[in-house]
N, C-alpha and C positions, 0 to 999 in steps of 0.2 A: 504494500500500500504506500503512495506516493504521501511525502509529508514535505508541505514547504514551506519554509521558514523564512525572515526576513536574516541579512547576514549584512556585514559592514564591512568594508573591505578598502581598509584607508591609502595600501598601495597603490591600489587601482583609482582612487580617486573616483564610489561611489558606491554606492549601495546598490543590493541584492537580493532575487528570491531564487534560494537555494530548492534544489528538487531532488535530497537525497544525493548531492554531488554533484547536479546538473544547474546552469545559471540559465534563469527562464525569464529574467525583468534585470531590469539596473535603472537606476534612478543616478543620474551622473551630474557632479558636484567641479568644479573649484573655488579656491579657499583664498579669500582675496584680504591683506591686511588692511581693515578700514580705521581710522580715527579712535574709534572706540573698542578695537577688539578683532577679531575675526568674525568676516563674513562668509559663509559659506552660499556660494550660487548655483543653486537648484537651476543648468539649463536642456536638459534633456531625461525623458521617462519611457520609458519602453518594457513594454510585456512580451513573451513568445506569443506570436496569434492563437498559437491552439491554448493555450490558457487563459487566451481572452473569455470576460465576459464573468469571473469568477470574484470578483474586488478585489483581486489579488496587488494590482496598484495600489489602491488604497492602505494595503495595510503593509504596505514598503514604504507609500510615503509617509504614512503616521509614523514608521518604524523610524523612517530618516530623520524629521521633524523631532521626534521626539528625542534622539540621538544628539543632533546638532546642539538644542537647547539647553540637555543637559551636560553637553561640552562644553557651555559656557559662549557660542556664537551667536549669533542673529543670521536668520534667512533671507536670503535674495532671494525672487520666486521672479528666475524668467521663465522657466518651463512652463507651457498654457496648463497643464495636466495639475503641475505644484500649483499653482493661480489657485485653479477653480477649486483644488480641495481646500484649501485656506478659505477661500472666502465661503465654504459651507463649514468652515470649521473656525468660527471666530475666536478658538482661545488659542491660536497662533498668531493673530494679529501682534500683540504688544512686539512680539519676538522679530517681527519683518524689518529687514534697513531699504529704503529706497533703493529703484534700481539707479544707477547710474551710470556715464559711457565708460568710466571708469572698469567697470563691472564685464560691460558685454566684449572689451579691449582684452580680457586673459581668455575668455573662450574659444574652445578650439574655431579651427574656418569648416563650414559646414562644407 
């Protein structure tokens, strides 16, 4: 029986749903020094399609979110996927830093 779990994986620069060994999502991050501390930028989300459809996003991104905050960062949410769970999920708000060009400058080029 498959079991999958959210996993962190700070080498890689993102977060993870593991499937028994297998990486099926990544929530991909860089970590940008701002004024007040570390900013970590939520800009890309991604599930395996055949595991679409399960909230299996959702509960990478709560994992990541919740990871980040207790790291002591604030989140940047370029990711549209990061966006809209925050804003169905207002007790991330206080934790968000404004995005700025600063921010989308360390992102990889698409």
């Amino acid at each position: 029986m498959s079991e999958i779990t959210p996993a962190y994986l700070p080498d890689r620069n993102r977060y993870a749903l593991d499937d028994n060994g297998k990486l099926i999502g990544a929530a991909h991050y860089r970590d940008f020094q701002g004024v007040d501390g570390v900013e970590r930028i939520f800009f890309h989300t991604v599930v395996d399609e055949q595991y679409g459809g399960q909230g299996l996003a959702s509960v990478m991104v709560k994992f990541a979110l919740d990871n980040t905050i207790s790291g002591g960062a604030k989140i940047v949410a370029v990711c549209p996927y990061v966006k809209a769970y925050i804003a169905k999920h207002p007790e991330f708000q206080e934790h968000l830093a404004a995005t700025m060009d600063e921010h989308l400058k360390v992102l990889p080029s698409a």
